[in-house]
N, C-alpha and C positions, 0 to 999 in steps of 0.2 A: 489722508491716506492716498496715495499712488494707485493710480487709473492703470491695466492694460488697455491700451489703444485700439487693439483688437477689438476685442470683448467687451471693452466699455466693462468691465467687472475691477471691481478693487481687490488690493492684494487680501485683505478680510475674507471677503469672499470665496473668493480662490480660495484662501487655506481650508475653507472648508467644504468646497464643492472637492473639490481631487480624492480627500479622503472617504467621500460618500461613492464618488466614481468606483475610486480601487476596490472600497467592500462587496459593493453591488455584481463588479465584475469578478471577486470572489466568489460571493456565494451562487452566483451563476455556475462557477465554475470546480463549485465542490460536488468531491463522488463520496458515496456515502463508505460505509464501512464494510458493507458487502459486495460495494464495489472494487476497494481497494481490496480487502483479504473474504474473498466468499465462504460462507457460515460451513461449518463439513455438513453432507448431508448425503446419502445414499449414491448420489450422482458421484463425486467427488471419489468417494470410495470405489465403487466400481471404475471408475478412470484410473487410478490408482493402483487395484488389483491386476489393468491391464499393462500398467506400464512397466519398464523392465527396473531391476534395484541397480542404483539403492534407492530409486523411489519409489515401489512399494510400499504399501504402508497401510495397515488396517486402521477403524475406524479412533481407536483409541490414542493412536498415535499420529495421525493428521489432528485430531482434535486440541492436543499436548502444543504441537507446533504452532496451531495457530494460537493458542493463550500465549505462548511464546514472543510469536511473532507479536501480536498485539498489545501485552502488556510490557514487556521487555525492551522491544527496539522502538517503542516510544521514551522511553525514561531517558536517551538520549540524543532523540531528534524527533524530526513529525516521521508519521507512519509514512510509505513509499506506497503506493499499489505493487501489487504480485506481478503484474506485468511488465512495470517499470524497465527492470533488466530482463536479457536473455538470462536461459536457465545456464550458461556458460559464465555468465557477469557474476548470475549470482553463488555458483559454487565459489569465485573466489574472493565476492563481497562477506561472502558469510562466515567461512574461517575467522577472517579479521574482525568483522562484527562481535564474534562468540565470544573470544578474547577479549575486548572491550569491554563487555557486558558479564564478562565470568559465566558465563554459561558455562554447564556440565557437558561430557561428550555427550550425552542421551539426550540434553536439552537440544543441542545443535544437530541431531540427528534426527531429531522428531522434527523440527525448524525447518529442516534442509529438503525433508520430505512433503511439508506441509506447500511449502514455497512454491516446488518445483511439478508438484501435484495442482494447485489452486491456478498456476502460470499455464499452465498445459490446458485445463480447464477453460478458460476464459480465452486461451487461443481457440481451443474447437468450437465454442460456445458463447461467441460475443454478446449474444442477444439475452444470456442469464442471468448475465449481470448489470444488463441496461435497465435506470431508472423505471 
């Protein structure tokens, strides 16, 4: 088997140290689910009720959004965080998304709300969603 010179490690090795690297520095660097999309909870709704529409949105309908968001814009890729995009990206990531995904107008309207409500949230509030 083929020495690096460096490392004095064989290519054996190697292939299986890199793959231990990459996980490790995954799972260091996964956010959990509440980080990515935060649970609705009394907070969120009040943020919510102050913001202007069309994200307004009571407690029933942040809630709709986020099973939305969660169950749905997984079936075709990984989940993003909320914060990922501006709330500008994502009015016009999310039309195209809806479409993709056959969402209902009420779907993409509870979604659009949830997103842009949870994205607001975690801007005023960085430390609620810290591990």
């Amino acid at each position: 088997m083929p020495t690096n010179r460096k490392t004095g490690l064989g290519l054996r090795h190697s292939l299986l140290v890199v793959p231990l690297i990459a996980m490790v520095v995954g799972l260091l660097g996964c956010m959990s689910l509440e980080q990515m999309a935060p649970p609705v909870d009394q907070n969120l709704v009040q943020l919510s009720a102050a913001l202007d529409a069309p994200v307004r949105a009571d407690e029933a309908t942040l809630a709709r959004g986020r099973h939305v968001f969660i169950n749905r814009c997984i079936s075709c890729h990984s989940l993003e965080p909320v914060n990922r995009y501006s709330a500008e990206e994502w009015k016009t990531i999310l039309p195209e998304m809806s479409e993709e995904a056959n969402l209902t107008e009420g779907q993409q309207a509870d979604l659009l709300a949830y997103v842009l409500t949870a994205r607001r949230f975690i801007d005023l509030y960085p430390q609620a969603t810290k591990p």
